[in-house]
PAZAPA-4460 file (N, C-alpha, C; in steps of 0.05 Angstrom, whole numbers, plus 32768, in hexadecimal, padded with zeros to 4 digits):
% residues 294
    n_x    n_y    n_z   ca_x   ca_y   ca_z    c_x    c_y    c_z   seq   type   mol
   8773   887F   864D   8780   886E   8661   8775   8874   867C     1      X     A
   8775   8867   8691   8772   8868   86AA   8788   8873   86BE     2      X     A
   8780   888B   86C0   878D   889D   86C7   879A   889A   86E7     3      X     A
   8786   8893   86F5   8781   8894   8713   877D   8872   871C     4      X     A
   8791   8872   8730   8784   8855   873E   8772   8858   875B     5      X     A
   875C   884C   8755   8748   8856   8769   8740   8857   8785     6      X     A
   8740   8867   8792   8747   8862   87B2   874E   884C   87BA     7      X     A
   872E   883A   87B5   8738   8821   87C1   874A   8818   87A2     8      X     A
   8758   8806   87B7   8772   87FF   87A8   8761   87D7   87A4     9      X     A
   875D   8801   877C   8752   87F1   8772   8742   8803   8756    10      X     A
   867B   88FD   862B   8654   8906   861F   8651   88EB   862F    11      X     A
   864B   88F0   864B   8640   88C9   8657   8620   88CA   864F    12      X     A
   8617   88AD   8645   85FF   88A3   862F   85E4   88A4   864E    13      X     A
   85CD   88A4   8648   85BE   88AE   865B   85BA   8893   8665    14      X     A
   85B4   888E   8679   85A5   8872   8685   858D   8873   867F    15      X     A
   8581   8856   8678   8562   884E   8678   854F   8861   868D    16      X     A
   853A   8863   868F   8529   8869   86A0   8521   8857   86B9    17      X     A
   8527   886E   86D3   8521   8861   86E7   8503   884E   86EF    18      X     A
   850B   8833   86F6   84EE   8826   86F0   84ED   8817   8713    19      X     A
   8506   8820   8727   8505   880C   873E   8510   8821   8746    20      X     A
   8515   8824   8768   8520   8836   877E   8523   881C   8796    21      X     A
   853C   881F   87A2   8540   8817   87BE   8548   8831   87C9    22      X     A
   854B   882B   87E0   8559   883E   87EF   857B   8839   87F4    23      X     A
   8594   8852   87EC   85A6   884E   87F4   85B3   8850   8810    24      X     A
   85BE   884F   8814   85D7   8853   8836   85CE   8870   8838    25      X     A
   85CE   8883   8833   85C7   889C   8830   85A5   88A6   8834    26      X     A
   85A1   8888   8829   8575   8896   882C   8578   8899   8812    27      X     A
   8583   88A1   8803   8581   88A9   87E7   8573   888D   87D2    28      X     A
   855D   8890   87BD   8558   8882   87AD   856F   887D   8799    29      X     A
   8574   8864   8794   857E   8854   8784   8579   8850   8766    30      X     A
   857C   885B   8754   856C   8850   873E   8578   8832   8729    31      X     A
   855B   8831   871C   8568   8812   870F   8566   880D   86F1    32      X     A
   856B   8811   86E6   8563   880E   86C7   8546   87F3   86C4    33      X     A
   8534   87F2   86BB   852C   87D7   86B7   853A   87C3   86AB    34      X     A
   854C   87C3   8696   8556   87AD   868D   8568   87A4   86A3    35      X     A
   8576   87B4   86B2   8583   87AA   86D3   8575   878F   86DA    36      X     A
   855F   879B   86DE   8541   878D   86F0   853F   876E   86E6    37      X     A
   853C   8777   86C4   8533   875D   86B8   854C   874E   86BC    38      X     A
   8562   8755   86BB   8579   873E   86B9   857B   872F   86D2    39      X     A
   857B   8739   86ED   8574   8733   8703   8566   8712   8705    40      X     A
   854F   8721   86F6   853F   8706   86F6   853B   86F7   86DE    41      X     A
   8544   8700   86CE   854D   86EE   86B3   8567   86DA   86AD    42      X     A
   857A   86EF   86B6   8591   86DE   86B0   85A4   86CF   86C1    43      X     A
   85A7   86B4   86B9   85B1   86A4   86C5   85C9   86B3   86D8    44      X     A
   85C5   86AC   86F5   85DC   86AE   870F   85F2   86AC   8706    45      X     A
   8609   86BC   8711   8628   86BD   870F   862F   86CE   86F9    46      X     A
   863D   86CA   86EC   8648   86E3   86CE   8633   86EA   86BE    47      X     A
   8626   86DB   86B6   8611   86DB   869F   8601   86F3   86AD    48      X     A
   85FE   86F3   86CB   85E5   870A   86D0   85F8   871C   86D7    49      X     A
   8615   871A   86DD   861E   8730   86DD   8622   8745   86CD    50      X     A
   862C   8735   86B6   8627   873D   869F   860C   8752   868F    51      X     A
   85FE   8742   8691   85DF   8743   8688   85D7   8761   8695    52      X     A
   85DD   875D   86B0   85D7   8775   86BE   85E6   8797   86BC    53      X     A
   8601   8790   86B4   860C   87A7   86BC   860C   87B0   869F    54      X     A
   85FF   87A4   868A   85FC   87B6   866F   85F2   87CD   8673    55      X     A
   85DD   87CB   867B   85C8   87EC   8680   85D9   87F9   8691    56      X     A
   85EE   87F3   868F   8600   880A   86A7   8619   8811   868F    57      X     A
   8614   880D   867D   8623   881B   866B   8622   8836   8667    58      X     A
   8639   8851   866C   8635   8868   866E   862F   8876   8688    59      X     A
   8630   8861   8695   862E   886C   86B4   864F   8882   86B4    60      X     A
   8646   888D   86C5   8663   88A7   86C9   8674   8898   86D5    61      X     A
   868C   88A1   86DA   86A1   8895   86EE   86A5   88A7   86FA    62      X     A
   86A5   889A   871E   86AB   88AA   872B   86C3   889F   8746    63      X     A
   86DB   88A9   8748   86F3   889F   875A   86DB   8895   8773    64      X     A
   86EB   8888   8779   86D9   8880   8797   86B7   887B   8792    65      X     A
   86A9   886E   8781   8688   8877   8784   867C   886C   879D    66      X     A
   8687   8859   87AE   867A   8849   87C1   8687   8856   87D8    67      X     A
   8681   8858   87EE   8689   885F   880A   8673   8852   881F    68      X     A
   8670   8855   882C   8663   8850   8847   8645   885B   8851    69      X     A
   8641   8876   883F   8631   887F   8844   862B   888B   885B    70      X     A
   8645   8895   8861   864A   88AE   887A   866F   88A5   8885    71      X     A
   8673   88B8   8890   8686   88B1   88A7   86A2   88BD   8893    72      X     A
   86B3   88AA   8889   86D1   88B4   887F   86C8   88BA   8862    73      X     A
   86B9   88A5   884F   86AC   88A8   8838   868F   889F   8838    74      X     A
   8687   88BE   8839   8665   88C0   8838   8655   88B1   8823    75      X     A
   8667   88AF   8801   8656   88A5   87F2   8646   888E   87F4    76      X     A
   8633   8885   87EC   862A   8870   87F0   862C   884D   87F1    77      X     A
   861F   8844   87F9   8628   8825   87FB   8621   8813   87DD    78      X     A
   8609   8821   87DA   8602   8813   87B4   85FA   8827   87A7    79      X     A
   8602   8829   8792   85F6   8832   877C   85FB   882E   8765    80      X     A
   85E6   883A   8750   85ED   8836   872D   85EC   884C   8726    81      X     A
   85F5   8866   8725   85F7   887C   8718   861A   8880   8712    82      X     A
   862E   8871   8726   8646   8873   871B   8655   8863   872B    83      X     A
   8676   8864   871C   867F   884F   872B   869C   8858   8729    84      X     A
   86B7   8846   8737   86CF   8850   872E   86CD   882C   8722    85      X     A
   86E8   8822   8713   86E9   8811   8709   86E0   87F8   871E    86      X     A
   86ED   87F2   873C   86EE   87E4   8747   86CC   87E2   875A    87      X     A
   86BA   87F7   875C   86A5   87F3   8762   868D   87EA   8747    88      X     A
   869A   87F1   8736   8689   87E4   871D   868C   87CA   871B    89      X     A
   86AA   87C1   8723   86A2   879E   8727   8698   8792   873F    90      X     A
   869B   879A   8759   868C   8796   876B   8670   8793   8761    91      X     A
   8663   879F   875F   8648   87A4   8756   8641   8794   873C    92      X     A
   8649   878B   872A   8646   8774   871F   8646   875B   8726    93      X     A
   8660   8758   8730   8656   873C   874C   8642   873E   875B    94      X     A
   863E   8752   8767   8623   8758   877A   860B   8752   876A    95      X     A
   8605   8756   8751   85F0   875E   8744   85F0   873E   873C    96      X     A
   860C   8724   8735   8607   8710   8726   85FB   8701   8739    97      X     A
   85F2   8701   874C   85EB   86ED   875B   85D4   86F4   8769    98      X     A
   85C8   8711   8763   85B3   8719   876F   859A   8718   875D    99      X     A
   8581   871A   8770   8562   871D   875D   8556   8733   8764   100      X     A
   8566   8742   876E   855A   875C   8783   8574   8776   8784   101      X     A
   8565   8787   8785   857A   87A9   878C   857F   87A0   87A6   102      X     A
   8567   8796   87B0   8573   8795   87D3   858D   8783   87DB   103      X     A
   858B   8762   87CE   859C   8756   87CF   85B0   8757   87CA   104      X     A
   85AA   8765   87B2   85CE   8773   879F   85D7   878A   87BA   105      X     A
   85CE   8790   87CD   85DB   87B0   87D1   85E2   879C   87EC   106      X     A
   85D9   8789   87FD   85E6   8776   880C   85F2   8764   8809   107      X     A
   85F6   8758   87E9   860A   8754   87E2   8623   875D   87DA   108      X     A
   8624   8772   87D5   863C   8790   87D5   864C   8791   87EF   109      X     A
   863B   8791   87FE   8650   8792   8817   864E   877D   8825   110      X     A
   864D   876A   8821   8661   8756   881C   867A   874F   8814   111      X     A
   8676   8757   87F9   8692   875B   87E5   86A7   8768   87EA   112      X     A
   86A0   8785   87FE   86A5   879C   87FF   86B0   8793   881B   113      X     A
   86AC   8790   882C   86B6   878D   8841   86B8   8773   8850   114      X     A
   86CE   877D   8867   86D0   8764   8876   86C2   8765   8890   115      X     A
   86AA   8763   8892   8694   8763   88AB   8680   8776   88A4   116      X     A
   867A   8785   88B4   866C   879B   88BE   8676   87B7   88A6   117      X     A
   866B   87C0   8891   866C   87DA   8882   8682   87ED   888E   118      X     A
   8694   87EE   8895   869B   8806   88A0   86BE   8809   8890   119      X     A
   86C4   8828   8895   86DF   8830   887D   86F2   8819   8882   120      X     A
   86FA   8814   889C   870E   8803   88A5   8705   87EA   889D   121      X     A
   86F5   87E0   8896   86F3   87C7   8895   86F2   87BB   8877   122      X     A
   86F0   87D3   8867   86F5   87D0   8849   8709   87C5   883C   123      X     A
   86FE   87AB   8825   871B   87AB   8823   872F   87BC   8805   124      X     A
   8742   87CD   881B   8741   87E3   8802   8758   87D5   87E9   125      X     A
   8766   87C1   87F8   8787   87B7   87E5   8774   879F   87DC   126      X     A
   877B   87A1   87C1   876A   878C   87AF   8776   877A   87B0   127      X     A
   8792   8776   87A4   87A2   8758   87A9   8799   874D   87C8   128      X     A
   87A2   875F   87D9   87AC   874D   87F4   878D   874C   8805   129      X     A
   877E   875A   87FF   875F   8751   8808   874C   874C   87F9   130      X     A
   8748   8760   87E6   872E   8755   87D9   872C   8741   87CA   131      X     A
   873C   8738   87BA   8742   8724   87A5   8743   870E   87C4   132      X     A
   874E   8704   87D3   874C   86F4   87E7   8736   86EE   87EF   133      X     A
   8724   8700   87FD   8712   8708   880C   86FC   86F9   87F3   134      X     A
   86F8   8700   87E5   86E5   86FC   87C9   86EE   86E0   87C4   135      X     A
   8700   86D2   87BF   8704   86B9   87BA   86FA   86AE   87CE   136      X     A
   86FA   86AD   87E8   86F1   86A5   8803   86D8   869D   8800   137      X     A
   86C6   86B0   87FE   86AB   86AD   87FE   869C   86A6   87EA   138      X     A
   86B4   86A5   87CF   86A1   8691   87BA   8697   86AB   87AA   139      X     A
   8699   86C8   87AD   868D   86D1   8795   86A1   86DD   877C   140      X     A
   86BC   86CE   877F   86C9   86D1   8761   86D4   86AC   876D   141      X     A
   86E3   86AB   874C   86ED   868D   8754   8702   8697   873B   142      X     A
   871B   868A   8748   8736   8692   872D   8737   8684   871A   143      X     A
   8738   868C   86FD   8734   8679   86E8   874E   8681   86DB   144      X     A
   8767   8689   86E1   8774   868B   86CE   8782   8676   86C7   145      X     A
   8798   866E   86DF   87A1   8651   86D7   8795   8639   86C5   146      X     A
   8777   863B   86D2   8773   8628   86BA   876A   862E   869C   147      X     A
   8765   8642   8692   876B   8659   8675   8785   8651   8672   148      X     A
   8792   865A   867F   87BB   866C   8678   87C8   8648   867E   149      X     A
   87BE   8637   8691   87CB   8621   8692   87EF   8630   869D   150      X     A
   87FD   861A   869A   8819   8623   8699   8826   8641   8693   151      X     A
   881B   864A   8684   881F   8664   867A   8818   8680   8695   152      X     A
   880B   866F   86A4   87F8   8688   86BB   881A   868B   86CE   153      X     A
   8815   86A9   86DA   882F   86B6   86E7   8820   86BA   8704   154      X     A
   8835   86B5   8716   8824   86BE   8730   883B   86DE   8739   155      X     A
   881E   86ED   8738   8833   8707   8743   882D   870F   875F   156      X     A
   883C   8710   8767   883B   8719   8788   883C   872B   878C   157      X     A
   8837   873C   87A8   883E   8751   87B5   8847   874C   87D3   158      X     A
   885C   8753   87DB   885E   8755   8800   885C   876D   880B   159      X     A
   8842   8770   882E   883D   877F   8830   8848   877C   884B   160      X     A
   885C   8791   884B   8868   8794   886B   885B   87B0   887B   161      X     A
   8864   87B5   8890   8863   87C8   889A   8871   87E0   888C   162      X     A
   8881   87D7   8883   88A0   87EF   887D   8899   87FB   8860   163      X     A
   888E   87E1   8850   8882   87E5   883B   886B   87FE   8835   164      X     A
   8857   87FE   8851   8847   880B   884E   884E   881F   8859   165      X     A
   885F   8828   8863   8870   883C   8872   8878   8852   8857   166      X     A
   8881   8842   8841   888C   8843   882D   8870   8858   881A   167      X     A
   8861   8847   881F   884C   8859   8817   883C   886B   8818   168      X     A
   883E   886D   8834   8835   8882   8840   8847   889D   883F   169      X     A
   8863   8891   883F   887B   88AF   8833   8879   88BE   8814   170      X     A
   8868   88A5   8807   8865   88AA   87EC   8849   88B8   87E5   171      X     A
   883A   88BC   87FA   881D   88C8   87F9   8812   88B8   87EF   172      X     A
   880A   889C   87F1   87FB   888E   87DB   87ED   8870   87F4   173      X     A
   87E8   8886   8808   87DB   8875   881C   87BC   887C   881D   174      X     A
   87B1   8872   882F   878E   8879   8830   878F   8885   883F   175      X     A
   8781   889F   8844   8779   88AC   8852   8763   889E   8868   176      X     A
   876D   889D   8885   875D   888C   8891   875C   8872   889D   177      X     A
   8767   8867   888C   8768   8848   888E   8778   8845   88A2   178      X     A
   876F   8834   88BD   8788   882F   88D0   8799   881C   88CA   179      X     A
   87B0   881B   88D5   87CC   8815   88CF   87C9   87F6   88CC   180      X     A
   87B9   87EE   88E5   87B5   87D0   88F0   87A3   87CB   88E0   181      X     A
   879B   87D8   88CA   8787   87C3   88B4   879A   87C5   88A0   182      X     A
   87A9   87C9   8895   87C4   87CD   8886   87CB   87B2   887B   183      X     A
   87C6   8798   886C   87C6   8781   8863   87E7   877D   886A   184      X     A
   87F3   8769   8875   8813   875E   887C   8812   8749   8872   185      X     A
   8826   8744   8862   8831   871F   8856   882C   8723   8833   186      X     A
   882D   8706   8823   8832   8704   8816   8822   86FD   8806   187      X     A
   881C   870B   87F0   87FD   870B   87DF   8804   870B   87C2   188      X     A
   87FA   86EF   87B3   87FC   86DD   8799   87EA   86E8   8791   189      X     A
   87F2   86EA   8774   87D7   86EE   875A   87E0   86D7   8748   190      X     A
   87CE   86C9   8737   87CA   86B8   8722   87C4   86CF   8711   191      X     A
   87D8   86D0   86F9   87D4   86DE   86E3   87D9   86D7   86C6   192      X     A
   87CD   86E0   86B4   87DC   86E6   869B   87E9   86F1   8687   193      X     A
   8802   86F9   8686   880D   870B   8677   8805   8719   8666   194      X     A
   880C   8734   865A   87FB   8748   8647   87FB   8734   862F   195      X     A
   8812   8728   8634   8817   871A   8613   8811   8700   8603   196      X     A
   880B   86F2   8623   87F6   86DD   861C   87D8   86DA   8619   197      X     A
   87C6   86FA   861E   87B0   86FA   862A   879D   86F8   860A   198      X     A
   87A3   86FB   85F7   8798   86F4   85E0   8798   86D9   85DF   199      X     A
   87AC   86CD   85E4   87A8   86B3   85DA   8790   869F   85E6   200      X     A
   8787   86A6   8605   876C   869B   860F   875A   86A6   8611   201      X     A
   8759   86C4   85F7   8740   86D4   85F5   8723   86C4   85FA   202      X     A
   8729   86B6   85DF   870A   86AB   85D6   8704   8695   85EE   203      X     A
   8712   868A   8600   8711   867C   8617   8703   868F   8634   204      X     A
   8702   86A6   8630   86F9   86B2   8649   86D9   86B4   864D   205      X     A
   86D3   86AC   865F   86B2   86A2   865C   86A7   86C5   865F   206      X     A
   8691   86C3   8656   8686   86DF   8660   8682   86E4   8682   207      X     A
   8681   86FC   8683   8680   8703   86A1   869E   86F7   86BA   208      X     A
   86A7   86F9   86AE   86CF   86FD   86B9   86CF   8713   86BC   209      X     A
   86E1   870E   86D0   86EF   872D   86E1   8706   8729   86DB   210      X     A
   870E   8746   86CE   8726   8742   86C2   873A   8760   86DC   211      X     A
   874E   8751   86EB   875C   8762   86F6   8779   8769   86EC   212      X     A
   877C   8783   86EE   8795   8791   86DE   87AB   8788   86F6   213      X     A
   87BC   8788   86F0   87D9   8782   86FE   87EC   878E   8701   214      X     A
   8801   879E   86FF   8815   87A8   86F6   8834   87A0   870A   215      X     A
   8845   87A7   86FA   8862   87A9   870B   886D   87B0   872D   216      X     A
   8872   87A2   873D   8873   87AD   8751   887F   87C5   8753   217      X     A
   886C   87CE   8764   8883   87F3   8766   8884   8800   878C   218      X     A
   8893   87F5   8796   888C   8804   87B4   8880   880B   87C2   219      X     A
   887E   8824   87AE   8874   8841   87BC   885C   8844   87BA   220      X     A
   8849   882D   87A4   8834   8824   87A2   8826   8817   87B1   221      X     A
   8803   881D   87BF   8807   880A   87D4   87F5   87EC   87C4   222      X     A
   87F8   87E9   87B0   87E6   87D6   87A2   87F6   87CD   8789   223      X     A
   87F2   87B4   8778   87FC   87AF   8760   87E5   87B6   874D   224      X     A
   87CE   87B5   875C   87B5   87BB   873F   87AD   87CF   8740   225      X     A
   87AB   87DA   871E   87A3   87F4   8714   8781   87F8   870A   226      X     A
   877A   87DB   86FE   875F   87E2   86F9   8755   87C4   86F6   227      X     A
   8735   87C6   86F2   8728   87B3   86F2   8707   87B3   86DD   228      X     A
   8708   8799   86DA   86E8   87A1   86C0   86E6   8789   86BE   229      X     A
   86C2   8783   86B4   86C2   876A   86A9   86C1   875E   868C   230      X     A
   86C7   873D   8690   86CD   8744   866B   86AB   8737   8666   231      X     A
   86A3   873D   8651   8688   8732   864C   8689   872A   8624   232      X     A
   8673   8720   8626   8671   8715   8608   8664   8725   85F0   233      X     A
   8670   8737   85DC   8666   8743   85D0   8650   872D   85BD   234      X     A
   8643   873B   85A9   862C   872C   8591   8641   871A   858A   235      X     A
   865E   871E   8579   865A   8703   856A   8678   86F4   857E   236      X     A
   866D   8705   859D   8681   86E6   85A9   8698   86F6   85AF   237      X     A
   869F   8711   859F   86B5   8713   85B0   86B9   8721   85C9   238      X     A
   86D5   8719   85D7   86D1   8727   85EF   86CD   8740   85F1   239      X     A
   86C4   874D   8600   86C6   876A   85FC   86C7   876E   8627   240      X     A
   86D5   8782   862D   86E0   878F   8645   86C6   87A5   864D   241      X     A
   86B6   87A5   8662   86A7   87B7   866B   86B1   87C6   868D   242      X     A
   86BA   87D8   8688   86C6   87E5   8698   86C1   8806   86A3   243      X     A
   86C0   8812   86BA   86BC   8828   86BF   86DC   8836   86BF   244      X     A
   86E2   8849   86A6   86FE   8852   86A1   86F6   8875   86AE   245      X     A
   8706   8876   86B6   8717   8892   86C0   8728   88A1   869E   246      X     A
   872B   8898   8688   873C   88A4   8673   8726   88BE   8672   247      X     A
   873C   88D3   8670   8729   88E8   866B   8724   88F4   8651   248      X     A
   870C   88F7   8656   86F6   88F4   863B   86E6   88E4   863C   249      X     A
   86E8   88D2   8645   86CE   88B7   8646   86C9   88B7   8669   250      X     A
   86D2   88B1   867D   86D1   88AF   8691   86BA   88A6   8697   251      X     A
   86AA   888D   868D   8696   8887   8692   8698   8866   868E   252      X     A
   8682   8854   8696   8684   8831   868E   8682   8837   8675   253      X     A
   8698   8826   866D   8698   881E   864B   86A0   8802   8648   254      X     A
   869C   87FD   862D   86A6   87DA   8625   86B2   87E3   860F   255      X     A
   86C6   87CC   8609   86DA   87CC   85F4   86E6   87B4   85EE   256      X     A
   86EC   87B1   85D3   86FE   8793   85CE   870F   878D   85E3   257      X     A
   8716   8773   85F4   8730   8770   8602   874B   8780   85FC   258      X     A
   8753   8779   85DE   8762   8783   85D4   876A   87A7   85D5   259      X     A
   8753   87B7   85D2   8757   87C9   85D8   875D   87D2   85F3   260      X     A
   874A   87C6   8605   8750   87C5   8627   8771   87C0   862B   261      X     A
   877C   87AC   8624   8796   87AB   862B   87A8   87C2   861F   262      X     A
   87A7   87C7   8604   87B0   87E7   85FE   87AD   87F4   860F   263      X     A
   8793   87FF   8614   878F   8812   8629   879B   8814   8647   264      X     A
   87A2   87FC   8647   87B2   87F8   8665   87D1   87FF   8666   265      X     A
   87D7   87EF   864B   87F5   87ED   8643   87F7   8809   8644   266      X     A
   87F1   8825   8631   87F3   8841   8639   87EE   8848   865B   267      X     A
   87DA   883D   8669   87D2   884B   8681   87DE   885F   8693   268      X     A
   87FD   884B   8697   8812   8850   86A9   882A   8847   869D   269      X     A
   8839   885B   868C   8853   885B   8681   8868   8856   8690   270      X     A
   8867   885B   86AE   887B   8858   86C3   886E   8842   86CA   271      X     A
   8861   882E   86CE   8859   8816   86D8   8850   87FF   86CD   272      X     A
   8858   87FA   86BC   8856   87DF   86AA   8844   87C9   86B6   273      X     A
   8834   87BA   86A3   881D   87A8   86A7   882D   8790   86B0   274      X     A
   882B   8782   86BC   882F   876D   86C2   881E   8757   86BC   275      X     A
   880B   8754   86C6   87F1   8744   86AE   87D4   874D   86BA   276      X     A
   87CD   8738   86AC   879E   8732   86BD   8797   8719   86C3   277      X     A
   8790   8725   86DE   8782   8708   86EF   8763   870C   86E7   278      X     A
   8767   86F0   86E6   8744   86E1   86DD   8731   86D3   86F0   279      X     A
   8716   86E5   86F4   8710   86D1   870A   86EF   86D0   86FC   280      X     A
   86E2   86BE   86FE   86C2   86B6   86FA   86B9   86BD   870A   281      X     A
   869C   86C2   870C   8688   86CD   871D   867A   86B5   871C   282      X     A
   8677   86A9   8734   866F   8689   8737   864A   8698   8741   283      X     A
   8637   867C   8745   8624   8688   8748   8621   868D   876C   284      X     A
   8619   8698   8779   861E   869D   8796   8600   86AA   87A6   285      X     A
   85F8   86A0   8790   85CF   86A2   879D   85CE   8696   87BA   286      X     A
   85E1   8684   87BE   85DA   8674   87D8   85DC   868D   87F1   287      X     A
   85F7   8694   87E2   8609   86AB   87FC   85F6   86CB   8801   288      X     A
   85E7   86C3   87E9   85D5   86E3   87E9   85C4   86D9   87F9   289      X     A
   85B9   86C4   87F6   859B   86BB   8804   85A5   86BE   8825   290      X     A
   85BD   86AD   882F   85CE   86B2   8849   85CE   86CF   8851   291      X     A
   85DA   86E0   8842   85CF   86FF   884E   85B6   870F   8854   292      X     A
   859D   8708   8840   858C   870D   884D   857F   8707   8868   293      X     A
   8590   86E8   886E   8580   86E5   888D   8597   86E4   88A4   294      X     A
***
């Protein structure tokens, strides 16, 4: 189970041989698997290369927080492939579905990652009330659940007050850092699907979906979501969940039947009950990469 929800709110198998280097936030080389490389430029834009791409990242380690700034409040770096926590492993698959380049992918990251300019404050760390927003905005997820779930889709909310976060900060379960006035206020919808309906539009989920975890409102929490992964298409079609898990003993990207993914969740948090998974597509967004380079 996923033990830990990851700052942002939100035996490992060896990697291929390094065949490409960029430079990270750090100066540090980057490494790339070649099959990375080839998918890049092989596979069709949006899920399909998201997909395609983040296979060779199977067995990558997990690590809480792997992305930071590359100095300042969190030193870690701005891109990389050597590890991830759940919520920077999907970043980086979006990044990667719409890119033909390490370079592009790592300026398309922060993008995703932030609202302007790279910096801690400007991150968006609350997934409901920014990133999921923020990402719909610009076109690099698009929500597919309603039309999957139809009638059956739940919208779960969260309200974020002042008092609320007040609330959370008494509860220790604030960010270290983060100023007050970036603190998300008002009222923030999810399109979801219940644990109990989510088989029934299995074989309906296209490959390369972002599947976001949900759970029960709780206070003292400053977020409703616990984890995140994408679903992709096993050999004979079925879905299978590729995800960077925190359960200890594996703590590394793994894939797994849907079905088992939702088990794994359903145990996660005994005091916090699932509420459902939002569904979003990775549309193709080559245009918006090409716009960052200039």
């Amino acid at each position: 189970m996923d033990t830990q929800v990851p700052r942002t709110l939100g035996g490992v198998a060896a990697l291929p041989a390094v065949l490409a280097l960029i430079l990270g936030a750090r100066g540090g080389p980057v490494p790339a698997p070649a099959a990375l490389l080839d998918a890049l430029t092989r596979a069709p834009a949006g899920g399909g290369r998201a997909a395609a791409a983040t296979h060779p990242l199977l067995g990558a380690r997990y690590q809480l927080s792997a992305l930071g700034e590359g100095g300042g409040l969190d030193p870690d770096p701005r891109f990389r492939l050597d590890a991830f926590d759940c919520l920077t492993f999907v970043e980086t698959a979006i990044a990667l579905g719409s890119s033909r380049t390490l370079d592009e992918a790592a300026r398309a990251l922060d993008d995703i990652r932030y609202q302007g300019a790279p910096a801690f404050a400007a991150r968006h760390h609350e997934v409901q009330a920014q990133w999921i927003p923020a990402n719909l905005a610009r076109g690099w997820i698009a929500e597919i659940t309603r039309e999957l779930v139809g009638a059956r889709a739940v919208s779960i909310a969260r309200d974020h007050t002042a008092e609320s976060w007040a609330a959370v900060r008494r509860a220790g379960r604030s960010i270290a850092g983060w100023p007050r006035d970036r603190e998300p206020i008002g009222h923030f919808e999810t399109w979801a699907v219940r644990p109990e309906d989510l088989a029934s539009i299995e074989q309906r989920i296209p490959g390369g979906t972002v599947i976001v975890v949900l759970r029960e409102d709780e206070p003292r929490r400053p977020t409703r979501v616990s984890h995140a992964g994408l679903v992709v298409l096993g050999s004979a079609g079925e879905r299978l969940v590729r995800h960077a898990t925190s359960t200890p003993g594996l703590e590394r990207v793994i894939e797994e039947p849907l079905a088992r993914f939702v088990a794994r969740e359903a145990r996660a948090y005994p005091a916090w009950p699932l509420a459902g998974f939002a569904l979003y597509a990775i549309p193709d967004s080559s245009a918006r990469v090409a716009s960052l380079a200039r």
